[in-house]
C-alpha positions as MATLAB code, in Angstrom:
seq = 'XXXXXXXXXXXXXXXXXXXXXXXXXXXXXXXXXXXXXXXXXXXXXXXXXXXXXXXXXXXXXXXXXXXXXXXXXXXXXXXXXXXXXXXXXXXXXXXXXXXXXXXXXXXXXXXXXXXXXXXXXXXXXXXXXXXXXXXXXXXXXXXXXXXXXXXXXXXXXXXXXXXXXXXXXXXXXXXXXXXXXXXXXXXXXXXXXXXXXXXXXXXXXXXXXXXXXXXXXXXXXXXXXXXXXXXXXXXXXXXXXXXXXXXXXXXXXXXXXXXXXXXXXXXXXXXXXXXXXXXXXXXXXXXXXXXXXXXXXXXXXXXXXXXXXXXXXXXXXXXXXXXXXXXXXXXXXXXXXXXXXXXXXXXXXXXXXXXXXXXXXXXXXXXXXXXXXXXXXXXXXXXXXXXXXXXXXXXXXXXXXXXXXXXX';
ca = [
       3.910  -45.520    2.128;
       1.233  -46.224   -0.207;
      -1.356  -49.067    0.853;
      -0.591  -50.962   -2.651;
       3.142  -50.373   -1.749;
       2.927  -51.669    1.610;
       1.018  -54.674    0.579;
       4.294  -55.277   -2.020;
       6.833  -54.726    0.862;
       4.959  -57.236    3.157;
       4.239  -60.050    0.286;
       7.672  -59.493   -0.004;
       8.640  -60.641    3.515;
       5.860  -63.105    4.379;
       5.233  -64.803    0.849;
       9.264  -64.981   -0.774;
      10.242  -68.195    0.649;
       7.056  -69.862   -0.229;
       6.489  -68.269   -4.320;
      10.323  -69.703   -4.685;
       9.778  -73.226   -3.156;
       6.900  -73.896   -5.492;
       9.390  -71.655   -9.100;
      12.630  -73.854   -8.318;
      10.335  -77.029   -7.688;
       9.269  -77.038  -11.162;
      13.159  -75.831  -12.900;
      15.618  -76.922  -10.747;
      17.111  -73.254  -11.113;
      17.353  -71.311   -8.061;
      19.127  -68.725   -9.334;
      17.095  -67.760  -11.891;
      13.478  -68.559  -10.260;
      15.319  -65.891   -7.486;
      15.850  -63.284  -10.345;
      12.042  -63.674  -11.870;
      10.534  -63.720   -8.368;
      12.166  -60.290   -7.583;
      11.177  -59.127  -11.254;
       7.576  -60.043   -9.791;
       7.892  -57.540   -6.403;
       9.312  -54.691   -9.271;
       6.432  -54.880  -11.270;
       3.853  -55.414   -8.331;
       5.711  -51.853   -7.532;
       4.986  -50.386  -10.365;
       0.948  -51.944  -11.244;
      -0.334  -52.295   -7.805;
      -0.856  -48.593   -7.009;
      -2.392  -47.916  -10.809;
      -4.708  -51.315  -10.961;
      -5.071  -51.791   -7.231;
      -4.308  -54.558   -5.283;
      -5.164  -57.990   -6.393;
      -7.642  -60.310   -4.760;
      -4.560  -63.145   -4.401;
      -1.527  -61.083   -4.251;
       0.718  -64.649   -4.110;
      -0.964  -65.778   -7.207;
      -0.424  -62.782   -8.912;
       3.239  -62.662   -8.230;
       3.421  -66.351   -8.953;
       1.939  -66.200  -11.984;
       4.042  -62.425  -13.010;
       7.016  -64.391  -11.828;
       6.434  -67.696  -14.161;
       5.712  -65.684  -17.307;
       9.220  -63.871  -17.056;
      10.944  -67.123  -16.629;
       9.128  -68.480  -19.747;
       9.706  -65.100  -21.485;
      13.593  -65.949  -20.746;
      13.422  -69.024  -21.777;
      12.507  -68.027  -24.927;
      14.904  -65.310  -25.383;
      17.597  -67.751  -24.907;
      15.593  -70.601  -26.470;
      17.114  -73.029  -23.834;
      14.258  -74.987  -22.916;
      12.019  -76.519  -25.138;
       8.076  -75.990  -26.629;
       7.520  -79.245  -24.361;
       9.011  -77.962  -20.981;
       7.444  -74.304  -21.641;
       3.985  -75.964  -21.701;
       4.388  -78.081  -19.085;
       5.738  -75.107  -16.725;
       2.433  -73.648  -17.736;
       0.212  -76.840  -16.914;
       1.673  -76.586  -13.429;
       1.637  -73.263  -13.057;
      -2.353  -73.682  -13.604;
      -1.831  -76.335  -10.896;
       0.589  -74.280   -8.627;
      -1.874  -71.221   -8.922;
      -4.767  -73.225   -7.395;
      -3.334  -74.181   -4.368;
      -1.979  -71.044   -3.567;
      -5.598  -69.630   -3.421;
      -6.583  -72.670   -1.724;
      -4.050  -73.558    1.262;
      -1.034  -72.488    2.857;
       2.343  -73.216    0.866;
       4.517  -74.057    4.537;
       5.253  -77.735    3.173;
       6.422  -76.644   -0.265;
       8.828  -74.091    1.906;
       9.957  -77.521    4.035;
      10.241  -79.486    1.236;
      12.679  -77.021   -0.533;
      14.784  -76.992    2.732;
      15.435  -80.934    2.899;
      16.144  -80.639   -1.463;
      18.730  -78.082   -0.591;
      19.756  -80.576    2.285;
      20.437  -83.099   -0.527;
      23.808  -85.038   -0.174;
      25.257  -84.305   -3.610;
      25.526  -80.376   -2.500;
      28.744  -79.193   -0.818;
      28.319  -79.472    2.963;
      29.049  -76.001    3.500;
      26.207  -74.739    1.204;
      23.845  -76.741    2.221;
      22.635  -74.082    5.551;
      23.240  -71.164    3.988;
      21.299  -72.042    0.654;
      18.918  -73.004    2.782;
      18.420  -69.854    4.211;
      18.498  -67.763    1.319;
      16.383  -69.655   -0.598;
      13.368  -70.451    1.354;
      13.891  -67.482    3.732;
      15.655  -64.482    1.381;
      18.428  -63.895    3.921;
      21.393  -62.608    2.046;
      24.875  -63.278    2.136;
      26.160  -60.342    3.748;
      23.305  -61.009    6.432;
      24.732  -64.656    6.997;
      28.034  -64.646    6.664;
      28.848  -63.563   10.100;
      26.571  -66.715   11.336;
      29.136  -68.985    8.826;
      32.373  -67.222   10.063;
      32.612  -66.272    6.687;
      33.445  -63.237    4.575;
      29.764  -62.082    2.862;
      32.030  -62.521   -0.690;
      33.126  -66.147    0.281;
      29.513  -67.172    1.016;
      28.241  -65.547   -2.188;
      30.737  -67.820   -3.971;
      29.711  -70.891   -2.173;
      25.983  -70.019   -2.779;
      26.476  -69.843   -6.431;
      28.531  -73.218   -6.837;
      26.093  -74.737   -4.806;
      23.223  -73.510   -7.080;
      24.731  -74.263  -10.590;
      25.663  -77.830   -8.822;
      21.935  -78.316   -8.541;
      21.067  -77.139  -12.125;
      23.821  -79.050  -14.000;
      23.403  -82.255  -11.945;
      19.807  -82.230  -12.248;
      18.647  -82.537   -8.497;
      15.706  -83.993   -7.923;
      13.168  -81.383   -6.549;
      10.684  -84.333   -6.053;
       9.818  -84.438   -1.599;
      12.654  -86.884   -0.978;
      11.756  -90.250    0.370;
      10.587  -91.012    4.210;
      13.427  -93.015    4.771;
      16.279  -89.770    3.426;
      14.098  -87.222    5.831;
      16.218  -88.304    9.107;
      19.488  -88.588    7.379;
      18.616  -84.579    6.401;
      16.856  -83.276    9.451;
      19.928  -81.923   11.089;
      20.489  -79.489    8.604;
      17.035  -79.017    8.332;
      17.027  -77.885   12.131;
      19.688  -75.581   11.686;
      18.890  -73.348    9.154;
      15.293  -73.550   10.701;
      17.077  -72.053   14.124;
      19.786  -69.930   12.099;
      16.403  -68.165   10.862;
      15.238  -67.797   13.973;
      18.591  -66.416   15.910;
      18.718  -64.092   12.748;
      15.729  -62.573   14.198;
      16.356  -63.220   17.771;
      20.127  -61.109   17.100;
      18.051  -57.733   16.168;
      17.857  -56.353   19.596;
      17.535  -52.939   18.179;
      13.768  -54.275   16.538;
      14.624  -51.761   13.543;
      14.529  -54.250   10.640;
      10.967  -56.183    9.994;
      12.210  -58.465    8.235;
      14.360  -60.799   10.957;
      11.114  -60.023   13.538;
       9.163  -61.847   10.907;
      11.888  -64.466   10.368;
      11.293  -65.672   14.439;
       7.689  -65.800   13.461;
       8.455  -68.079    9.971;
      10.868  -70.350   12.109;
       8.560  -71.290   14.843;
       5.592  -71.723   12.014;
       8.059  -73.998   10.056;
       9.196  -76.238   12.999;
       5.768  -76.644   13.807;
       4.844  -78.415   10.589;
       7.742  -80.092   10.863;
       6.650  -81.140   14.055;
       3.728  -83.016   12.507;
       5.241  -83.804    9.447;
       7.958  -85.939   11.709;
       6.028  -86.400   15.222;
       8.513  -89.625   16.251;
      11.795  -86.924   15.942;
      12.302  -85.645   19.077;
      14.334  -83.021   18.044;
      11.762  -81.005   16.160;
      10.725  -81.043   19.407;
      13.694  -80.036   21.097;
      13.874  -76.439   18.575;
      10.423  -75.820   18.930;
      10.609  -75.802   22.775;
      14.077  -73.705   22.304;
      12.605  -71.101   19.688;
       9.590  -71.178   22.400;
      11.729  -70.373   25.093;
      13.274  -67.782   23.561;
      10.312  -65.852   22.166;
       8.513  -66.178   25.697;
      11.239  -63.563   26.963;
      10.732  -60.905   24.011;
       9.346  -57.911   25.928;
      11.933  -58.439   28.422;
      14.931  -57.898   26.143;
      14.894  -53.910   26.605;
      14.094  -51.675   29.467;
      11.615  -49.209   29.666;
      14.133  -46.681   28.138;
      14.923  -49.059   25.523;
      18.375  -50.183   27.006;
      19.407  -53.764   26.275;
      18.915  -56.249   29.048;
      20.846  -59.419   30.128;
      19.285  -62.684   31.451;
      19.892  -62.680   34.590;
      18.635  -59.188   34.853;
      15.427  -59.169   33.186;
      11.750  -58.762   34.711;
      10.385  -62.315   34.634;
       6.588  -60.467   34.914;
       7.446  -59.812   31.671;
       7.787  -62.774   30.845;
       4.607  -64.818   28.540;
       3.877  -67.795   30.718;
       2.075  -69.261   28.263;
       4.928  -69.581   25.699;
       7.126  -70.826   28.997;
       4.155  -73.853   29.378;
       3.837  -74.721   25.987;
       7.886  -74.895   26.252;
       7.715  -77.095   28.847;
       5.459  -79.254   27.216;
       6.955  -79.954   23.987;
      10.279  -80.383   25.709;
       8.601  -83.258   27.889;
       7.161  -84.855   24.842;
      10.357  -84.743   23.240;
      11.609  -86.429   26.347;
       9.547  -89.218   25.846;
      10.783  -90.142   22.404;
      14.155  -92.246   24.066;
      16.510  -89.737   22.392;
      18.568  -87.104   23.603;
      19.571  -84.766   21.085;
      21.247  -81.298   21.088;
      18.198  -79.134   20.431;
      16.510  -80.802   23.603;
      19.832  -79.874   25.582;
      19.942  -76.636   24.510;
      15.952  -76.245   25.731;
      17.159  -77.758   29.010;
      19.611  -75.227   29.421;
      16.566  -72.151   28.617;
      13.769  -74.032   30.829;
      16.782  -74.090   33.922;
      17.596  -70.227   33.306;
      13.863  -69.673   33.680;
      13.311  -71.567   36.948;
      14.150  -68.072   38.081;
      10.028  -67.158   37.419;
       9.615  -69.900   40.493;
      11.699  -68.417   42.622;
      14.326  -70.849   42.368;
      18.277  -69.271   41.632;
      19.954  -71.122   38.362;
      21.661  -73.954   39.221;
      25.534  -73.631   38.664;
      26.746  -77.018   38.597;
      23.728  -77.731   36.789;
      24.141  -75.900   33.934;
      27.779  -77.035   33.613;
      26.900  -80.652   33.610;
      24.276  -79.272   30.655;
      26.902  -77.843   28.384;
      29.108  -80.387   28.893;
      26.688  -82.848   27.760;
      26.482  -79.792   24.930;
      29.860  -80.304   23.761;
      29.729  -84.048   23.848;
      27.066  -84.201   21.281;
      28.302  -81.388   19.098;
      30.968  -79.018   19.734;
      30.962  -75.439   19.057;
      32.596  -72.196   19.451;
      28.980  -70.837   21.298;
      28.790  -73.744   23.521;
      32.624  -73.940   24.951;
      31.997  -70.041   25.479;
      28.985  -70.783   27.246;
      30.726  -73.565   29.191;
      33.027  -71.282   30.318;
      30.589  -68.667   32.060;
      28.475  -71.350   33.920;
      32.296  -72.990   35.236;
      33.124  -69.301   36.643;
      29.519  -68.912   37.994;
      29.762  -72.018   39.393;
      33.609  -72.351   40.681;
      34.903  -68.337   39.957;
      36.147  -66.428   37.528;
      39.614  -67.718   37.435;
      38.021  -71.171   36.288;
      35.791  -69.436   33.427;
      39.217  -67.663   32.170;
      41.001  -70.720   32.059;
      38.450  -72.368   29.958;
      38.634  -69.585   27.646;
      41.884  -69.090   27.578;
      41.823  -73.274   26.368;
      40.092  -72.138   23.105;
      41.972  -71.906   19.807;
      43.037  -68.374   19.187;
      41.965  -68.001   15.343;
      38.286  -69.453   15.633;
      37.962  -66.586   18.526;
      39.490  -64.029   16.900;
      36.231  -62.539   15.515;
      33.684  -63.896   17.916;
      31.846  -61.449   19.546;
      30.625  -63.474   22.932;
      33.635  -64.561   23.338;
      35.102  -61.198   24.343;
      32.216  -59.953   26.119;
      32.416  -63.110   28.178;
      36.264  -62.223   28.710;
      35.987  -58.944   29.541;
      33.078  -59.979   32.152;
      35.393  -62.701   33.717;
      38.432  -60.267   33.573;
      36.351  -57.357   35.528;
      34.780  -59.929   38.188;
      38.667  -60.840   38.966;
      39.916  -57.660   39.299;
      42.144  -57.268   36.097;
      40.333  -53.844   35.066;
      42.968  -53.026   32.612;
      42.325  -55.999   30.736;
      39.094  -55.980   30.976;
      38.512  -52.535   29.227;
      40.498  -53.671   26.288;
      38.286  -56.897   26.044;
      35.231  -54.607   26.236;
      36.823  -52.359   23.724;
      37.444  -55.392   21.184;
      33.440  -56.796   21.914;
      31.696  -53.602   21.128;
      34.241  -53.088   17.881;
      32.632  -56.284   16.925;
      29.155  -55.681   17.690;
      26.873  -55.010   15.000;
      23.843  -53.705   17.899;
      23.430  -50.210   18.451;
      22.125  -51.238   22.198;
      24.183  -54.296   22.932;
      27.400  -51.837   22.290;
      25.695  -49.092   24.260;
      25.211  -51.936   27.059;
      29.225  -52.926   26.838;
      30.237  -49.607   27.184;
      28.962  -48.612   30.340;
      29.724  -51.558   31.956;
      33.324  -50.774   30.480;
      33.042  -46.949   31.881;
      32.384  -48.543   35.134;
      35.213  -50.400   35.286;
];
């Protein structure tokens, strides 16, 4: 690939989220600030390579980008002379910060807008995500329990919703931020387990998503430093990215928790961890990004030489599934109740679980077809292992559930 094209491709996958936060803040039109930012990557295509790349790429897709829109709207001679020049007084405005600082806030302040009350609950994450983050539908959907077509229809309510009722894209007050940080939180981690799913390391784009969450949630961190939650997913994300390298063998296999190389491990990430999760601590609220850290700083008390507590971690997804129940957590409860009290237990807790919200869940048979094999029941094991790999979208995680099915 051409130097000019890669420096398209990785504007592209670093710069998207933040050139739309700053085109929808001034419209209120997602959709089509979405349609004249990806008119702006065509033509950087097409004039990059002849005219060489530009000393502020960002600007000069900004700018590419805000010239269509006002070319559109003059096509369709919706807006007015007015708006049209005062799109181009902030654009003038826009332009100079983007040479000047980083655009991260303008990304978080588009996340808590699309976090606004008057937009359909079930958007809200999802818009969220492709918005400030271009992950499409088809990407999410899985994440939603969704059909990609469903979520594509819910995306596109949810955007003319904002346009016709005129949502505000001002940064909403201090006192709204709390009532909105939830959501804010999950589509920040969403992001990040979007990344965090690619075992296979083919795609750039989620491996640059991990990299965008953990950047976001620390400015959120600062933005919000009495939240203890912020806290909480930073120390999670943290967690998570400390064990990277470990995720594959040397022959590229997947690898499990419990079997990975803790030299492997970055002890750094595991202090810094540690650290926020303790600060979080501190704040007098327990919330279930800080649990959810717990749960990832007690799995790596392995890299002290200390086994996983059982009974431990059950008491920590309980508390889990107090706060906020969910498919991934009552799955998860089950595996620490057979590790901790056998297989038979773990079954029974799965077995507890409503048959349709299961159906398609991939951890869930994986987990089954572990618990079935530990007790003995091959048979039924194989055709749980059978109906996890179907389900997999991983080249290596399927390869992994295989031969532990051959085995059997």
């Amino acid at each position: 690939m051409l130097p000019q094209a890669q420096a398209a491709d990785r504007a592209a996958r670093e710069s998207y989220g933040r050139l739309l936060s700053v085109l929808v803040a001034r419209t209120h039109d997602i959709a089509a600030s979405q349609d004249a930012l990806g008119y702006a990557f065509a033509r950087a295509l097409e004039r990059w390579p002849a005219d060489g790349i530009p000393s502020e790429p960002d600007a000069w897709l900004l700018s590419t980008a805000r010239h269509r829109k006002l070319d559109a709207w003059r096509h369709t001679r919706v807006q007015n002379e007015a708006t049209q020049t005062l799109m181009l007084l902030a654009g003038e405005f826009d332009e100079a910060r983007t040479h000047s600082a980083p655009l991260a806030d303008e990304r978080l302040r588009l996340l808590f807008v699309c976090a606004h009350p008057a937009i359909d609950a079930r958007a809200r994450a999802p818009l969220m995500l492709q918005t400030v983050l271009g992950i499409d539908a088809a990407r999410m959907a899985g994440a939603f329990l969704t059909s990609p077509a469903a979520l594509s229809q819910r995306l596109l309510q949810a955007k003319a919703r904002i346009r016709s009722a005129e949502i505000s894209f001002d940064t909403p007050q201090p006192h709204d931020l709390p009532h909105r940080l939830r959501e804010v939180l999950d589509c920040i981690h969403a992001a990040y387990g979007s990344g965090w799913d690619d075992v296979d390391g083919a795609d750039a784009l989620p491996r640059g998503l991990t990299a965008e969450a953990i950047d976001l949630c620390r400015v959120l961190c600062r933005l919000m430093p009495h939240e203890p939650e912020p806290l909480g997913l930073l120390a999670l994300m943290l967690f998570g990215d400390a064990r990277l390298a470990s995720r594959r063998s040397a022959t590229g296999a997947y690898v499990p928790l419990d079997q990975q190389d803790i030299t492997r491990w970055n002890h750094e990430l595991l202090a810094e961890a540690e650290h926020h999760l303790r600060q979080a601590a501190t704040l007098g609220s327990l919330g279930t990004y800080q649990l959810k850290a717990r749960i990832q700083s007690a799995h790596c008390e392995r890299r002290a030489g200390a086994p996983v507590p059982p009974e431990t971690l059950v008491s920590l997804y309980q508390s889990l599934l107090a706060l906020r129940p969910s498919i991934g957590a009552q799955v998860s409860l089950a595996c620490a109740l057979a590790d901790a009290r056998g297989p038979e237990t773990g079954l029974q807790a799965l077995d507890a679980m409503t048959p349709d919200e299961v159906a398609n869940y991939q951890p869930f048979w994986a987990a089954r077809a572990h618990l079935l094999a530990a007790g003995g029941a091959r048979a039924a094991a194989r055709k749980a292992y059978d109906r996890a790999i179907g389900l997999s979208s991983s080249a290596v995680v399927r390869a992994y559930l295989n031969a532990k099915s051959q085995r059997l």
